[in-house]
BAVEX-399571 format. One record per residue: residue in three letters; y, x, z of N, C-alpha, C in turn. Coordinates in steps of 0.02 Angstrom, whole numbers. Example, Ala and Ser with C-alpha at 12.3 -4.5 7.8 and 13.67 -1.06 7.14 Angstrom:
<nodes>
<res:ALA	n_v:-284	n_u:660	n_w:390	ca_v:-225	ca_u:615	ca_w:390	c_v:-165	c_u:660	c_w:390>
<res:SER	n_v:-112	n_u:642	n_w:354	ca_v:-53	ca_u:684	ca_w:357	c_v:2	c_u:645	c_w:394>
</nodes>
This chain:
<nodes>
<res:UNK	n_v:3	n_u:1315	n_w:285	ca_v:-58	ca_u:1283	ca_w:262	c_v:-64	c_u:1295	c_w:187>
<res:UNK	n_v:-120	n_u:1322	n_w:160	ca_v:-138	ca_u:1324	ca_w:89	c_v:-171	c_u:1267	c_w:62>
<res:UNK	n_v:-144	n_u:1242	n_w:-20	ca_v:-131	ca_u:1203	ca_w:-53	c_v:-211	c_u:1177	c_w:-63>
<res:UNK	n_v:-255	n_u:1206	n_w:-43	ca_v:-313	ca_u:1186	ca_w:-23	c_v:-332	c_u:1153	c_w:21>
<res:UNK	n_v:-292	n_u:1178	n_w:78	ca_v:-306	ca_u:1139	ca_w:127	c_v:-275	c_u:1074	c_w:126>
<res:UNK	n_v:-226	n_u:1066	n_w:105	ca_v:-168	ca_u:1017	ca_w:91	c_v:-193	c_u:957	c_w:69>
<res:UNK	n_v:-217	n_u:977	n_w:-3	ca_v:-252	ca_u:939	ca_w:-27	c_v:-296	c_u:898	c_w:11>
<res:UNK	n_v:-346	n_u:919	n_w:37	ca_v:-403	ca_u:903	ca_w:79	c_v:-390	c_u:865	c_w:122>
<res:UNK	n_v:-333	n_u:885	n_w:166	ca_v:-314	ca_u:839	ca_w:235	c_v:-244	c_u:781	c_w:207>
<res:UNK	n_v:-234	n_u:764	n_w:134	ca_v:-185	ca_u:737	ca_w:115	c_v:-190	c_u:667	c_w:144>
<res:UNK	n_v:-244	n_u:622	n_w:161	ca_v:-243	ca_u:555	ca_w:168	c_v:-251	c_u:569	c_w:219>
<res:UNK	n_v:-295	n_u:604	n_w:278	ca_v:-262	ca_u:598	ca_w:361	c_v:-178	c_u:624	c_w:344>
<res:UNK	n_v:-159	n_u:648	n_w:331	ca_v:-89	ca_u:671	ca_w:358	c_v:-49	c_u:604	c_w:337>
<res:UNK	n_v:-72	n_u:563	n_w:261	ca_v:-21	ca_u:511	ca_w:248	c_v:-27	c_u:465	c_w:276>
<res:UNK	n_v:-87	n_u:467	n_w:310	ca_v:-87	ca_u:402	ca_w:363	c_v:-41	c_u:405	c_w:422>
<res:UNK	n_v:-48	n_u:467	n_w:442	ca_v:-5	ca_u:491	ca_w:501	c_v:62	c_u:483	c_w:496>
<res:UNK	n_v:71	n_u:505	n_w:427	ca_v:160	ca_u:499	ca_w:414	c_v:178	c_u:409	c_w:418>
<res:UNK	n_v:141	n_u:371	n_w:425	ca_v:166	ca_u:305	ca_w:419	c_v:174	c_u:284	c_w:486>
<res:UNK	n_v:143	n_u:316	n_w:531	ca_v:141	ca_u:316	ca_w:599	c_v:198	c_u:365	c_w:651>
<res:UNK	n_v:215	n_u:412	n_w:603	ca_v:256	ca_u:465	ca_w:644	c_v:335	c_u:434	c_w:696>
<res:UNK	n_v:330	n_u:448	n_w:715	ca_v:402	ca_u:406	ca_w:772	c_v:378	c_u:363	c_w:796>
<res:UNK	n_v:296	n_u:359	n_w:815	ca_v:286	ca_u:295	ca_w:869	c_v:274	c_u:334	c_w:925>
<res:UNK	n_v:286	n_u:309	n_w:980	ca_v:268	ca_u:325	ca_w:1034	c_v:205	c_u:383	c_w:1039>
<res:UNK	n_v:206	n_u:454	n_w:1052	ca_v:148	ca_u:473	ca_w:1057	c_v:98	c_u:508	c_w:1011>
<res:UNK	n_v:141	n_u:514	n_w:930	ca_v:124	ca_u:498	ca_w:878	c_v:157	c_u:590	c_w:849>
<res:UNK	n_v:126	n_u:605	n_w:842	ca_v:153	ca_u:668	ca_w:794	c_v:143	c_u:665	c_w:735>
<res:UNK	n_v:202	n_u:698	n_w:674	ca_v:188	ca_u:713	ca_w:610	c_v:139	c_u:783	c_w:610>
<res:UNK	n_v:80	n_u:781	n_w:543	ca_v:52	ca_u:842	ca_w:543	c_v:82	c_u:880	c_w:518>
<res:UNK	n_v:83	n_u:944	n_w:535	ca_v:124	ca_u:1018	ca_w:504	c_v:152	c_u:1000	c_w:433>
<res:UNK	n_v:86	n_u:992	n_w:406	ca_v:90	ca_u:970	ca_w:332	c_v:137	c_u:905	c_w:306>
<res:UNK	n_v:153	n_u:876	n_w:327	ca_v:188	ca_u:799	ca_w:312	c_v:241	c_u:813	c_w:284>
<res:UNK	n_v:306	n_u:859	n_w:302	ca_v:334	ca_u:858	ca_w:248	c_v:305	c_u:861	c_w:168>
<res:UNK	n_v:289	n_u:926	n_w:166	ca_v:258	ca_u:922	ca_w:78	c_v:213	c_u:862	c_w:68>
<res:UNK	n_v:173	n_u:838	n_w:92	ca_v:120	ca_u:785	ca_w:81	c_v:195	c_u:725	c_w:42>
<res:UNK	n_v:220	n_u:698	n_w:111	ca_v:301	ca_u:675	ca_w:73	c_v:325	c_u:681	c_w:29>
<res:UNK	n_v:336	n_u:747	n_w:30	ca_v:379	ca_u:782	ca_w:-38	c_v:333	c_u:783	c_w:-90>
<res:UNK	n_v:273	n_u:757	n_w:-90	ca_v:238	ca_u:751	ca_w:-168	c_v:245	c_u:676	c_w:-170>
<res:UNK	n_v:238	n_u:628	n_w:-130	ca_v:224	ca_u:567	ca_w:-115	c_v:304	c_u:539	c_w:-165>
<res:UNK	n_v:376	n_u:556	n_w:-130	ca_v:421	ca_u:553	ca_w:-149	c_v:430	c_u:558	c_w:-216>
<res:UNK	n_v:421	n_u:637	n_w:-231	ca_v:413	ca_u:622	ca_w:-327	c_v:374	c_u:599	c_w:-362>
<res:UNK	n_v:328	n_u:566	n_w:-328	ca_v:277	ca_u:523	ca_w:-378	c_v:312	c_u:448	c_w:-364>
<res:UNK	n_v:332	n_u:436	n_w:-322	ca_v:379	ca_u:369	ca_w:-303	c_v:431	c_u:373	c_w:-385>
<res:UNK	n_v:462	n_u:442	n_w:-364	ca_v:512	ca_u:455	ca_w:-415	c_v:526	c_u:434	c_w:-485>
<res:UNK	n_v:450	n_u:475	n_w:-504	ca_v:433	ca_u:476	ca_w:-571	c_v:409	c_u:405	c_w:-584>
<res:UNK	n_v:367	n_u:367	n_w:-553	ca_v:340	ca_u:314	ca_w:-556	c_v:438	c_u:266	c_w:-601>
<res:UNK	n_v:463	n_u:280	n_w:-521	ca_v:529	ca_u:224	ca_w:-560	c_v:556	c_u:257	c_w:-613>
<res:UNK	n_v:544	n_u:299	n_w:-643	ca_v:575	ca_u:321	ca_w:-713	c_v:530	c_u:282	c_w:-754>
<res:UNK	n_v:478	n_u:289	n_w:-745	ca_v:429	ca_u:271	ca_w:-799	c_v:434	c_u:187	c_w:-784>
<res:UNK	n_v:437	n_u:153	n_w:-745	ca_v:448	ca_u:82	ca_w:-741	c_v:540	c_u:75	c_w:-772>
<res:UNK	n_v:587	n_u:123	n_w:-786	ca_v:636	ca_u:86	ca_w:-801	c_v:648	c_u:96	c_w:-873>
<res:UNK	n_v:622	n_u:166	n_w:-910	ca_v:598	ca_u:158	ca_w:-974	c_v:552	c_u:112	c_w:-1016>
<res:UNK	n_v:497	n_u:74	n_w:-976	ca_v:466	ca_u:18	ca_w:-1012	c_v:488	c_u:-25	c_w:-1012>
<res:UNK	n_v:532	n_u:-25	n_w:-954	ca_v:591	ca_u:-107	ca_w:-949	c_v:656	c_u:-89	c_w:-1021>
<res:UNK	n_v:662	n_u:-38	n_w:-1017	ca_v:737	ca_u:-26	ca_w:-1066	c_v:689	c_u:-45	c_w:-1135>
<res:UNK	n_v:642	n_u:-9	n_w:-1159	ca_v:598	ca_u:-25	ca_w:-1235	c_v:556	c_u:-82	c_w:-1241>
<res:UNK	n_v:553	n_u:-134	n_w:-1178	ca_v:542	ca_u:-189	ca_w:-1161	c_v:603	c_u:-223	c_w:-1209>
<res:UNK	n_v:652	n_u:-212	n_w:-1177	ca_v:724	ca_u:-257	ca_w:-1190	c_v:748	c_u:-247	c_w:-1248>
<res:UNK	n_v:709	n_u:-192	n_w:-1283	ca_v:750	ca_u:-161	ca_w:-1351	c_v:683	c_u:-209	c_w:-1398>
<res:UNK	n_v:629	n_u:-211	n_w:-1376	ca_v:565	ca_u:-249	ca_w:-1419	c_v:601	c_u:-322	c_w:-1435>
<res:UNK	n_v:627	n_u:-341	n_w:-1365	ca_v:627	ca_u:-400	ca_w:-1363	c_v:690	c_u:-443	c_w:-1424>
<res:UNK	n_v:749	n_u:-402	n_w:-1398	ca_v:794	ca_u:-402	ca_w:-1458	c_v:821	c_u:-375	c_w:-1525>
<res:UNK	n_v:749	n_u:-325	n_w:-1524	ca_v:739	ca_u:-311	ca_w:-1586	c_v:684	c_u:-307	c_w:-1638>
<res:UNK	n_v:650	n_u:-337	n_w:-1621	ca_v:584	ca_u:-357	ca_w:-1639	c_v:538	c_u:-277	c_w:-1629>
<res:UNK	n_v:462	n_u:-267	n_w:-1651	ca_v:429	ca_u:-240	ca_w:-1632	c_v:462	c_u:-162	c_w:-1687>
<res:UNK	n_v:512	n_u:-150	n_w:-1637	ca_v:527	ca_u:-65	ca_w:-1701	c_v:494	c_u:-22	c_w:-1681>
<res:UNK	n_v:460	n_u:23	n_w:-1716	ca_v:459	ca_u:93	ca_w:-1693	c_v:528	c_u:137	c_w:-1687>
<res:UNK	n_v:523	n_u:183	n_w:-1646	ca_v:474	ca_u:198	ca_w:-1609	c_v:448	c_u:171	c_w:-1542>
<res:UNK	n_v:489	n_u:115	n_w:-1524	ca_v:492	ca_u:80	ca_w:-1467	c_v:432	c_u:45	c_w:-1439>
<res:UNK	n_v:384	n_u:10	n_w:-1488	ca_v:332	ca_u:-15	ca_w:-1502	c_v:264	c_u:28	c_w:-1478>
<res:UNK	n_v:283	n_u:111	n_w:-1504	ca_v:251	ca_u:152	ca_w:-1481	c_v:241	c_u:192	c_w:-1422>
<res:UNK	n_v:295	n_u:201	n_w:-1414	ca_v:313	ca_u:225	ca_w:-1315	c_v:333	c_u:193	c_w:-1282>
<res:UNK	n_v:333	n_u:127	n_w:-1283	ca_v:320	ca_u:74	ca_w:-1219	c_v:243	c_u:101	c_w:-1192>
<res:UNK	n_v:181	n_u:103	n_w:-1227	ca_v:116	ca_u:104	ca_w:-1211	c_v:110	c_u:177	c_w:-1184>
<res:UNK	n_v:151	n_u:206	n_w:-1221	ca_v:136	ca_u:290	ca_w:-1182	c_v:186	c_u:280	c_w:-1092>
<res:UNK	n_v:234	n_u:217	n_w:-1094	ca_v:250	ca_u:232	ca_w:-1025	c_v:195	c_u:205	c_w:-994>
<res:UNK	n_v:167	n_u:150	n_w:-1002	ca_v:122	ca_u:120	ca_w:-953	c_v:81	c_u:153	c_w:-934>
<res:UNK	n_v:43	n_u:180	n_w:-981	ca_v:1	ca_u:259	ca_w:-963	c_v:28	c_u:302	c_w:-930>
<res:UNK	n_v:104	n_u:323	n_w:-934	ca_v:124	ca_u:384	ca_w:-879	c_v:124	c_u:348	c_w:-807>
<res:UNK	n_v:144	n_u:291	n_w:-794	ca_v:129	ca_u:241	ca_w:-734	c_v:106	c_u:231	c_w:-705>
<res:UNK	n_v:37	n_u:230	n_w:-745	ca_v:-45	ca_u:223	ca_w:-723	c_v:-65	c_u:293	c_w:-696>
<res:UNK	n_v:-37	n_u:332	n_w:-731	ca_v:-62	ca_u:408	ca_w:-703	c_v:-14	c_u:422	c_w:-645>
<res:UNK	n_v:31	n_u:408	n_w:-636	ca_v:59	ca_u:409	ca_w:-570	c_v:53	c_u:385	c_w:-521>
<res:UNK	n_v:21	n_u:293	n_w:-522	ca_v:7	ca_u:258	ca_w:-484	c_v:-59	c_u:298	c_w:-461>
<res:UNK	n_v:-104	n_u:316	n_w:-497	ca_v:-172	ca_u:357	ca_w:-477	c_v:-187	c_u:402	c_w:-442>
<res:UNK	n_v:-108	n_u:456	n_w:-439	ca_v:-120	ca_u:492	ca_w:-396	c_v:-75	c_u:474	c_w:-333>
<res:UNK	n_v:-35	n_u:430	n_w:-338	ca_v:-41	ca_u:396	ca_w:-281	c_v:-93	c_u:371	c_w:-231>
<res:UNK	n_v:-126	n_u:321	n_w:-275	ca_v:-195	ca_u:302	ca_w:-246	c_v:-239	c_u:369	c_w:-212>
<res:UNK	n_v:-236	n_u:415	n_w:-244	ca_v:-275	ca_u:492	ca_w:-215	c_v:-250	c_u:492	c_w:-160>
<res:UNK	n_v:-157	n_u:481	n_w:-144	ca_v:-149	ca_u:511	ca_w:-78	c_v:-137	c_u:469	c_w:-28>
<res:UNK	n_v:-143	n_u:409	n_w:-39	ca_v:-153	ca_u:370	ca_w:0	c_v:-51	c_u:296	c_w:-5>
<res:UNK	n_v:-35	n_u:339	n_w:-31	ca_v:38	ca_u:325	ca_w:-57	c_v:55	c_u:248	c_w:-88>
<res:UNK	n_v:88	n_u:209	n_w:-51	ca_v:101	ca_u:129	ca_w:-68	c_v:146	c_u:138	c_w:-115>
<res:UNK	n_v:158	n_u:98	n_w:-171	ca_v:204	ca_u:89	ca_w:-222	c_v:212	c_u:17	c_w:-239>
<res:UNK	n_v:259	n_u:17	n_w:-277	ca_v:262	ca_u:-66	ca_w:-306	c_v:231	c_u:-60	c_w:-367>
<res:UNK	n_v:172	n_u:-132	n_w:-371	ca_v:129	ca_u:-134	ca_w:-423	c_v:165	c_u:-155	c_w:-490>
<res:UNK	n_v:214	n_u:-208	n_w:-493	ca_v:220	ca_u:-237	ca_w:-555	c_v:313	c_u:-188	c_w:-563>
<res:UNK	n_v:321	n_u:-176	n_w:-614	ca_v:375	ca_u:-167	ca_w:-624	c_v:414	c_u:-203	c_w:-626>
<res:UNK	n_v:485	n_u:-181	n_w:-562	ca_v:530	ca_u:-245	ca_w:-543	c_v:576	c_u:-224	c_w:-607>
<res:UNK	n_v:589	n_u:-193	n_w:-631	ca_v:649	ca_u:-204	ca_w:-701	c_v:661	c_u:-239	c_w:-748>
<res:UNK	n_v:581	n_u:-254	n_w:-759	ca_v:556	ca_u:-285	ca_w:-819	c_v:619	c_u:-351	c_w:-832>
<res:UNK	n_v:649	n_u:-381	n_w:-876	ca_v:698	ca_u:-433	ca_w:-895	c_v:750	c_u:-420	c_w:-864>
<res:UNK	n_v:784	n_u:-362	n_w:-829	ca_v:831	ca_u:-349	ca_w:-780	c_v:864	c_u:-315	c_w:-817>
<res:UNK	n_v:857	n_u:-265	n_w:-872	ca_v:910	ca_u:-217	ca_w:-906	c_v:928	c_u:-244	c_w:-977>
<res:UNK	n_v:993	n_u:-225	n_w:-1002	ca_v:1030	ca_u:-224	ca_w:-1067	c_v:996	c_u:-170	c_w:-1082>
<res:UNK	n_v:1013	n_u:-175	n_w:-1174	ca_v:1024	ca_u:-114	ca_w:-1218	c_v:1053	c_u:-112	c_w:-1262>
<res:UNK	n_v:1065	n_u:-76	n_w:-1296	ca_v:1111	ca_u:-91	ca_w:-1344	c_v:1093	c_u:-138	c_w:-1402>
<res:UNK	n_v:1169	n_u:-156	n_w:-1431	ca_v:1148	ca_u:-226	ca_w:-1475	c_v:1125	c_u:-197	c_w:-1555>
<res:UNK	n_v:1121	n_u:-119	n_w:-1542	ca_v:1079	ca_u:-104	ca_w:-1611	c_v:1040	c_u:-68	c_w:-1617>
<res:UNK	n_v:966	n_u:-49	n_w:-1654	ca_v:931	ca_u:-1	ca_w:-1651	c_v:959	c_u:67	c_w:-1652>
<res:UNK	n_v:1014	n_u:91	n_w:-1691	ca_v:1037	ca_u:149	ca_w:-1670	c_v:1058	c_u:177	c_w:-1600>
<res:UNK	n_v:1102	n_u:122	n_w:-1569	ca_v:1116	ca_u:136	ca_w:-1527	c_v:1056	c_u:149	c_w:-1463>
<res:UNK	n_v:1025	n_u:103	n_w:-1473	ca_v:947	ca_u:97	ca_w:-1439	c_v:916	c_u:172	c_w:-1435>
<res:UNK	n_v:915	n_u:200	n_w:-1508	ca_v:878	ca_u:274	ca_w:-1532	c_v:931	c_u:322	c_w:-1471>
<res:UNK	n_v:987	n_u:302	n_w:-1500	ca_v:1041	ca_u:354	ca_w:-1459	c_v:1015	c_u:355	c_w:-1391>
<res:UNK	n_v:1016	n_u:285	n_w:-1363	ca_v:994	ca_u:288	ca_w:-1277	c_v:934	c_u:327	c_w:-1262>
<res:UNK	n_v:879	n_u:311	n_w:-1302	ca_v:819	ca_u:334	ca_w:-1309	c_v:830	c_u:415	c_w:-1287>
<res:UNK	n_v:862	n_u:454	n_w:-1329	ca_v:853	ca_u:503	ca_w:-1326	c_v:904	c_u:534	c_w:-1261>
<res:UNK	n_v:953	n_u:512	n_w:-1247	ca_v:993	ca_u:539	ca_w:-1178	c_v:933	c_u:498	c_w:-1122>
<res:UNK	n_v:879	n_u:466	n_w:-1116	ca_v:851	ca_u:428	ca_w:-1084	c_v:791	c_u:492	c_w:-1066>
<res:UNK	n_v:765	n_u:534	n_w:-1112	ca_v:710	ca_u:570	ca_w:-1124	c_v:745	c_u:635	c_w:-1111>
<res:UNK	n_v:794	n_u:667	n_w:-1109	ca_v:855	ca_u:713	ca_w:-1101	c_v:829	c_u:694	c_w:-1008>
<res:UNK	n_v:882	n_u:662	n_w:-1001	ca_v:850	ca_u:641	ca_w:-924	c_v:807	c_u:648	c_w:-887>
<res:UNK	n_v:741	n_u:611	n_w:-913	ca_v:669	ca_u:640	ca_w:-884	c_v:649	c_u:699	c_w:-892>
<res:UNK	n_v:652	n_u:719	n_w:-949	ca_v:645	ca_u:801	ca_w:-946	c_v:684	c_u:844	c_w:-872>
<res:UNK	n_v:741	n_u:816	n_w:-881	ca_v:785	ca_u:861	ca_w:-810	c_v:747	c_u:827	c_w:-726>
<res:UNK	n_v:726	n_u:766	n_w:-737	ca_v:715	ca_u:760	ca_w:-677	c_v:668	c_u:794	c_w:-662>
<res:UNK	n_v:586	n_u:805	n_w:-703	ca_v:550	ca_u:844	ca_w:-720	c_v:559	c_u:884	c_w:-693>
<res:UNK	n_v:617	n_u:931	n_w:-712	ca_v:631	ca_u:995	ca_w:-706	c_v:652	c_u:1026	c_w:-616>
<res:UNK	n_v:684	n_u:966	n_w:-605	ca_v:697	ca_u:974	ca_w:-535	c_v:659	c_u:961	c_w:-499>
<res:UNK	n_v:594	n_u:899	n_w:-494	ca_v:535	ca_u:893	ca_w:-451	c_v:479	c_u:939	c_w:-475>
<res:UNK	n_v:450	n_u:962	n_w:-519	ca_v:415	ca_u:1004	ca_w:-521	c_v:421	c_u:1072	c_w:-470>
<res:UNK	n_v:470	n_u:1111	n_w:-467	ca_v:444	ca_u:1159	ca_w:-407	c_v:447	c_u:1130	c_w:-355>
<res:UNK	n_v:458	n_u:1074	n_w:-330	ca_v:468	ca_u:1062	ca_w:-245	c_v:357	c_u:1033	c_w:-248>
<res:UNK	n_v:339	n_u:1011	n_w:-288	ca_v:267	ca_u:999	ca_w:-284	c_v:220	c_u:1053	c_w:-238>
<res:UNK	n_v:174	n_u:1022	n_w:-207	ca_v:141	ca_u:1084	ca_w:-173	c_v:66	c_u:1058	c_w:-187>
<res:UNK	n_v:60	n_u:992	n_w:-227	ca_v:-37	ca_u:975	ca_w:-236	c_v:-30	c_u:1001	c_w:-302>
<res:UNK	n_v:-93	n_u:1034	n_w:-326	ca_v:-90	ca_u:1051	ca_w:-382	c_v:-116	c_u:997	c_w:-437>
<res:UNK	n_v:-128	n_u:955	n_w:-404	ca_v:-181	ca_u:854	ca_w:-450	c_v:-105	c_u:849	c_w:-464>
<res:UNK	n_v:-42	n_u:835	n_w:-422	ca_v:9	ca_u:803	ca_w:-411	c_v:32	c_u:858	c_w:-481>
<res:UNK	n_v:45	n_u:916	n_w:-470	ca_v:73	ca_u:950	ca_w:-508	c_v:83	c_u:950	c_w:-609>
<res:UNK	n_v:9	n_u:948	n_w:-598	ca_v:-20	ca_u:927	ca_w:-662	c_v:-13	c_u:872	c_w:-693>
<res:UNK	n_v:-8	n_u:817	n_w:-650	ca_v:6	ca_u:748	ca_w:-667	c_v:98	c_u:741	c_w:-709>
<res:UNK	n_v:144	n_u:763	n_w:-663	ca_v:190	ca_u:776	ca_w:-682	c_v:208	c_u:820	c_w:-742>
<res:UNK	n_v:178	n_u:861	n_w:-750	ca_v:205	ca_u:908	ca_w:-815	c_v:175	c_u:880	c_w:-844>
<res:UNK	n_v:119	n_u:859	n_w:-868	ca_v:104	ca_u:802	ca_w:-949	c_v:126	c_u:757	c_w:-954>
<res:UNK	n_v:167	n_u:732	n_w:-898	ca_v:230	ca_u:665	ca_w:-898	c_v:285	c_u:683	c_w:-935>
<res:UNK	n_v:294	n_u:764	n_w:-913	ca_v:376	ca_u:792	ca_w:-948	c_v:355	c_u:826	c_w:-1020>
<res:UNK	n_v:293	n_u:853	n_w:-1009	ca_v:284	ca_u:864	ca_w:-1090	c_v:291	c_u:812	c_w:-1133>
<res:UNK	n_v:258	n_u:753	n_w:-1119	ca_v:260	ca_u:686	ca_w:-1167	c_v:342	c_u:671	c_w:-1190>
<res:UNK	n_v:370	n_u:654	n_w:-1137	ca_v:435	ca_u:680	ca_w:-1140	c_v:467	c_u:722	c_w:-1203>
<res:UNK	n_v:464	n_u:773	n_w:-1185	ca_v:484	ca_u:841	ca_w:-1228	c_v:467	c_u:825	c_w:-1274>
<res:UNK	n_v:395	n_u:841	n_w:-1293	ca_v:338	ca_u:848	ca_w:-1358	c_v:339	c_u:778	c_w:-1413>
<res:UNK	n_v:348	n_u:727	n_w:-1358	ca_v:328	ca_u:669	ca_w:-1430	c_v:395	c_u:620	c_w:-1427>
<res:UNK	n_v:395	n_u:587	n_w:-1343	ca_v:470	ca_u:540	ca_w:-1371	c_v:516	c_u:559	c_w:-1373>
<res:UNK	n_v:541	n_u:620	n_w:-1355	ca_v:632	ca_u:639	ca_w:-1390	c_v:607	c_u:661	c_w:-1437>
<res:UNK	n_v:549	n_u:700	n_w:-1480	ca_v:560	ca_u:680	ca_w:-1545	c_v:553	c_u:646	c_w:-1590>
<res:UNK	n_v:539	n_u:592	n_w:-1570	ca_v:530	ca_u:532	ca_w:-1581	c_v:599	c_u:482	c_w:-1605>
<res:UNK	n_v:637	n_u:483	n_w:-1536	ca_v:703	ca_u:452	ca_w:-1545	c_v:736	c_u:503	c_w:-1585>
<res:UNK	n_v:750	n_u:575	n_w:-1603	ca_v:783	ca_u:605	ca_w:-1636	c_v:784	c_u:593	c_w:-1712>
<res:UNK	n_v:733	n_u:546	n_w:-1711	ca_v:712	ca_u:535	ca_w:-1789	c_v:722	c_u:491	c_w:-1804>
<res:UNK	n_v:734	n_u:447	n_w:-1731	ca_v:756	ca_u:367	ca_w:-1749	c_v:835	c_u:377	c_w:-1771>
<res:UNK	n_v:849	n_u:412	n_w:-1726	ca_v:922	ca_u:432	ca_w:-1743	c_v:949	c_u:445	c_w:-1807>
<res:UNK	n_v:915	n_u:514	n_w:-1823	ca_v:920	ca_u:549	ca_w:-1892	c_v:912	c_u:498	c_w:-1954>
<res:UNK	n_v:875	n_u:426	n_w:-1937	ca_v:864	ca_u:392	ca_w:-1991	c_v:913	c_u:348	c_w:-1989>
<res:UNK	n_v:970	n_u:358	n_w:-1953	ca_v:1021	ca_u:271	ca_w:-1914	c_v:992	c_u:235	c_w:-1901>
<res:UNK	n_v:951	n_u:244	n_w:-1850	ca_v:905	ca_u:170	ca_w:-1826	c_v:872	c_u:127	c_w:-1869>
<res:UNK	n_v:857	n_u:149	n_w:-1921	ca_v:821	ca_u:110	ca_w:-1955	c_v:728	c_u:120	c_w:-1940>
<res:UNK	n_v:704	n_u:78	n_w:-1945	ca_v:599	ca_u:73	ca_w:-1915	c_v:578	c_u:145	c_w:-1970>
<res:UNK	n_v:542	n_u:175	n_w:-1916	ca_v:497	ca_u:242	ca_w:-1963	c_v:440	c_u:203	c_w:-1952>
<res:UNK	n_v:386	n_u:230	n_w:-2029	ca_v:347	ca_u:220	ca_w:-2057	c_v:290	c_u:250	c_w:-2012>
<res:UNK	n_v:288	n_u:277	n_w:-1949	ca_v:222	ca_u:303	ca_w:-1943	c_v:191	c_u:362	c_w:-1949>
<res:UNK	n_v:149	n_u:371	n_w:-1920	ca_v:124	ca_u:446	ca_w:-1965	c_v:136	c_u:508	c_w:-1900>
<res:UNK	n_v:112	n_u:556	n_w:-1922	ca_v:133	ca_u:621	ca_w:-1861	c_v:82	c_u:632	c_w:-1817>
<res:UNK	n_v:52	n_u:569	n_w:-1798	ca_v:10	ca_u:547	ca_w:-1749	c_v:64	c_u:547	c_w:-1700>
<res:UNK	n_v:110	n_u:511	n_w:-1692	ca_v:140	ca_u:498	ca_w:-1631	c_v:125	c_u:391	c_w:-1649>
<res:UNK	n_v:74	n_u:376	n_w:-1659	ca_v:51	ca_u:318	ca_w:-1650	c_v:54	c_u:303	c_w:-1569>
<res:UNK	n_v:28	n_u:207	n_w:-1572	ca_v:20	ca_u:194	ca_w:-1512	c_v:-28	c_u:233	c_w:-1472>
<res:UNK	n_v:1	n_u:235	n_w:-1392	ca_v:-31	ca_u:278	ca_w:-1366	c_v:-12	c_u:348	c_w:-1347>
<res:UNK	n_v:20	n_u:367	n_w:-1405	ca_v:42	ca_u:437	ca_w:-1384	c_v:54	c_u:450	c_w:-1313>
<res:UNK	n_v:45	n_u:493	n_w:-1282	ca_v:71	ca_u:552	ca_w:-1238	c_v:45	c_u:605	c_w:-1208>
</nodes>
């Protein structure tokens, strides 16, 4: 089946897949991949809900630092864009982020910067590994401006938090609120 067609028949097939193993009930041809996009948007979604919980927890015990202040809002936005193309395919998720007050971080902004950046190290790789298994090209797209943001603004972001010993940067770059 071409990625056209895929597309097109994505919400009959995800309906079907919720139904498949009943009595009588076939998966469509297509259901794996329909899945296999469904899955890494599941995926990505919980990355992006456990990074706003971690710069949640770092706000909270460390008052409003940058860069933390700033890419909390760029996760909620990668979230929202994930949850959306969920919604396209018909794909249930959990609405509120269950992490939120559930994670430690470290007890200093450096260390925080440090996490930050093995945190963004991470997403980049997961990135790296769900991107070719994608077969919608909405889905596709959605994901690589997730891992660019990634790449492009918050690891260098935290690299700077780093480079400064955790001390608050001043701003500037345009990596303001919002970024991604």
């Amino acid at each position: 089946m071409t990625r056209k067609n895929l597309r097109n028949t994505g919400l009959a097939a995800l309906a079907l897949i919720t139904t498949a193993g009943a009595p009588g009930v076939e998966a469509p041809a297509n259901a794996a991949a329909v899945n296999g996009d469904a899955q890494a948007l599941l995926t990505a979604l919980d990355d992006e809900y456990r990074a706003e919980a971690i710069y949640a927890a770092v706000i909270d015990n460390h008052g409003e630092a940058r860069p933390f202040i700033n890419i909390i809002e760029a996760e909620r936005h990668h979230a929202a864009m994930a949850k959306a193309e969920m919604d396209r395919l018909g794909v249930s998720y959990p609405e509120a982020n269950p992490y939120l007050g559930t994670l430690e971080v470290p007890a200093t902004l450096l260390g925080a910067c440090e996490q930050g950046v093995t945190a963004e190290i991470e997403n980049i790789a997961l990135y790296d590994r769900l991107l070719p298994t994608i077969e919608d090209d909405s889905v596709r797209e959605t994901l690589s401006k997730l891992q660019w943001a990634s790449r492009e603004r918050h690891l260098p972001a935290f690299e700077r938090c780093v480079a400064r010993g955790g001390t608050m940067g001043q701003g500037g770059m345009g990596f303001g609120r919002g970024s991604h």
